[in-house]
C-alpha positions in Angstrom: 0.0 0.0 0.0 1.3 3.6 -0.8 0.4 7.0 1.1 0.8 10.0 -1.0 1.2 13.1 1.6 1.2 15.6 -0.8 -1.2 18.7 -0.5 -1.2 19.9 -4.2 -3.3 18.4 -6.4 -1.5 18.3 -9.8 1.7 16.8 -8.2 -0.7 14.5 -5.7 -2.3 13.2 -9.2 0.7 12.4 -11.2 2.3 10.1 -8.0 -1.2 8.8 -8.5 -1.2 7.7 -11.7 2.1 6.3 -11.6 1.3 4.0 -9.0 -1.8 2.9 -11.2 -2.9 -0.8 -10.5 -1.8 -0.5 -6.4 -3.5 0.5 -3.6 -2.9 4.3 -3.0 -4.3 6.3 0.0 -3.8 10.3 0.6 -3.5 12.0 3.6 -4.0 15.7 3.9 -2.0 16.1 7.5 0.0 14.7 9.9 -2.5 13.3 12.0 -4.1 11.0 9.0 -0.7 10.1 8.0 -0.2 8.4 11.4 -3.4 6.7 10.9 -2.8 5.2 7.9 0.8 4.4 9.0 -0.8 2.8 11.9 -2.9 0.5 10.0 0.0 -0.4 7.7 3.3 0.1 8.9 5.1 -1.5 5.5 4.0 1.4 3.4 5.3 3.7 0.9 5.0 7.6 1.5 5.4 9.6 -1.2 5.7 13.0 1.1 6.1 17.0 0.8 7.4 17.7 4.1 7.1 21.5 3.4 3.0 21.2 3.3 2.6 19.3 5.9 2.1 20.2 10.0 5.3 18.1 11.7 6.2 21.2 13.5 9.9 21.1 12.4 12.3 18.9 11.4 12.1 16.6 14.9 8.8 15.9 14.6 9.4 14.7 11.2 12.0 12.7 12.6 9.6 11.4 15.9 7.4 10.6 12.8 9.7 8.5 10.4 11.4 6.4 13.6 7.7 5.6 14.7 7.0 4.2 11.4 10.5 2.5 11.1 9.2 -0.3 8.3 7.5 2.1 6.3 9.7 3.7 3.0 9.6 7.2 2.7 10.5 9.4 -1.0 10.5 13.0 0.2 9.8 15.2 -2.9 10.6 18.7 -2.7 11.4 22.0 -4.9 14.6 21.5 -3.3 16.2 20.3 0.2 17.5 22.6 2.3 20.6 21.7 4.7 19.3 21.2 7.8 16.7 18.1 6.3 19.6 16.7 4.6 21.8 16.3 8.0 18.8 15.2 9.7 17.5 12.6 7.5 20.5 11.7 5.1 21.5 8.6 7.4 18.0 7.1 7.4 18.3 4.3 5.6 14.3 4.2 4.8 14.3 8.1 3.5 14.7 8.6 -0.3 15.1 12.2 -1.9 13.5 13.1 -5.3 13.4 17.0 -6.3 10.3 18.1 -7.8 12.0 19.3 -11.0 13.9 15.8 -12.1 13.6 14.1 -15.1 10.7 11.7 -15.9 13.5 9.2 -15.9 14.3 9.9 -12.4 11.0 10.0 -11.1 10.3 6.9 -12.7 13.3 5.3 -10.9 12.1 6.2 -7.7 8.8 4.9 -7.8 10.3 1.6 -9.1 12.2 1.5 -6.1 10.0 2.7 -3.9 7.7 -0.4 -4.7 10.7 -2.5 -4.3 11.4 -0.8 -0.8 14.9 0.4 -1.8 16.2 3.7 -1.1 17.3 6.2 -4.0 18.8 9.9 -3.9 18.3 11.8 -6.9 21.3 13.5 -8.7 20.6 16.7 -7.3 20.8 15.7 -3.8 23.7 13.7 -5.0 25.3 17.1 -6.3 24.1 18.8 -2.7 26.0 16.1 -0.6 28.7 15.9 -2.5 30.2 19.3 -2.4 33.9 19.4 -3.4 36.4 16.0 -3.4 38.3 16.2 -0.6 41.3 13.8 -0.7 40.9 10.0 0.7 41.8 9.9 4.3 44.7 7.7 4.3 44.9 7.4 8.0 42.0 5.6 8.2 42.5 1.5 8.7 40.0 -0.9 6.6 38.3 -1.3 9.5 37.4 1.7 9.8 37.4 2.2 6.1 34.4 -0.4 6.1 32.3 1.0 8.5 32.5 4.2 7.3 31.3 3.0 4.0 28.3 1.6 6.1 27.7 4.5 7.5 26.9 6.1 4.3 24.8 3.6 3.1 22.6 4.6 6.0 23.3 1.0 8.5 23.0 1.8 12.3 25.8 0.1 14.0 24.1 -2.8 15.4 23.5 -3.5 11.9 26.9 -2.9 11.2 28.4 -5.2 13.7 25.9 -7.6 12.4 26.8 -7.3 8.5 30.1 -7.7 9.4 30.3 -10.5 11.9 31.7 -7.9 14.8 30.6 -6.7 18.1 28.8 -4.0 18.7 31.2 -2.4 21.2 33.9 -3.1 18.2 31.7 -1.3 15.8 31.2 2.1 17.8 35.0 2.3 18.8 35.5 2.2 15.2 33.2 4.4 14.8 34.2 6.9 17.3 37.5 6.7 16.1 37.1 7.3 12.2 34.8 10.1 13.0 38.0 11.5 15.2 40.1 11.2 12.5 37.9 12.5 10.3 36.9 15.4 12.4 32.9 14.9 12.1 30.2 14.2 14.9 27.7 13.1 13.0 26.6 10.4 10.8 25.2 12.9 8.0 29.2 14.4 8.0 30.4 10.9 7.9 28.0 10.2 5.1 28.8 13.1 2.8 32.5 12.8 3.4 32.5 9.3 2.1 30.8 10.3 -1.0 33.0 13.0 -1.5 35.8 11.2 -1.0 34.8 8.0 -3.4 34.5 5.7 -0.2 30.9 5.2 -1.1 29.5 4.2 -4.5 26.7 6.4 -5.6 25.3 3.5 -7.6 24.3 1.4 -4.6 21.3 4.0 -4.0 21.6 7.2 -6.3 19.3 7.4 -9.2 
């Protein structure tokens, strides 16, 4: 089952149509959102966070973690910083800009049927900034879990992907963010793609 969360009509009507055959609900606030999320927690939300009442980024935040097996695409005119630090991490959260290609809007809705995440190349371009130089200093370890960071794993995932404890994980954690000289997993996340520790393929469109 999809939710479309988008309060204008033309935009609400295309994601409609391109979801033609499956089970589509709308919801016209925060409050039905939750209700429909409530009553089926696997969903895909198709949402416009800036028409909607979440009272700032945390609530949107509170909102996404309550509903952790649901699959959000957030569709915007464009992202400004502050979502992008809050929300790049989650794994769950996909980013489409209203003014992509029908290519790329066709990509996402393929994979947000499938459940899998996808960043459109403008985010892409957003995150990615400049290319710094590949931190060296870092050991595989490290180098590993940073590149799991960035594809948006928690570290208990981590430490379960890669056969390790969790204490393990978060000092290797703790220790590449040191070296790298970020404190948060957004920072990690957008100095591995700068840097070419994580492959754009895995979830870009």
């Amino acid at each position: 089952m999809f939710v479309i969360a988008d309060n204008q009509a033309l935009t609400s009507k295309g994601f409609e149509q391109m979801l033609s055959g499956l089970e589509v609900r709308h919801a016209a606030n925060r409050r039905e959102l939750a209700a429909l999320l409530s009553a089926h927690p696997t969903a895909g939300v198709i949402l416009d966070y800036g028409l909607f009442d979440f009272e700032g980024l945390p609530g949107l935040l509170v909102t996404i973690r309550r509903f952790a097996s649901a699959h959000w695409l957030m569709v915007a005119a464009e992202f400004n910083h502050d979502l992008l630090q809050l929300l790049s991490s989650e794994a769950r959260v996909s980013f489409l800009t209203k003014d992509s290609g029908a290519d790329q809007l066709h990509s996402a809705i393929e994979a947000l049927k499938r459940g899998e995440r996808t960043i459109c190349q403008a985010v892409t371009e957003q995150l990615s900034g400049h290319t710094p130089q590949a931190p060296d200093r870092l050991t595989p370890a490290e180098t590993e879990v940073l590149r799991l960071i960035a594809r948006g794993m928690t570290a208990r995932e981590i430490a379960e992907a890669r056969h390790s404890s969790f204490y393990t994980v978060t000092t290797h954690k703790k220790n590449l963010f040191r070296k790298l000289g970020v404190s948060t997993a957004y920072e990690a996340t957008r100095y591995a793609i700068r840097a070419g520790l994580a492959d754009p393929v895995e979830y870009y469109i």
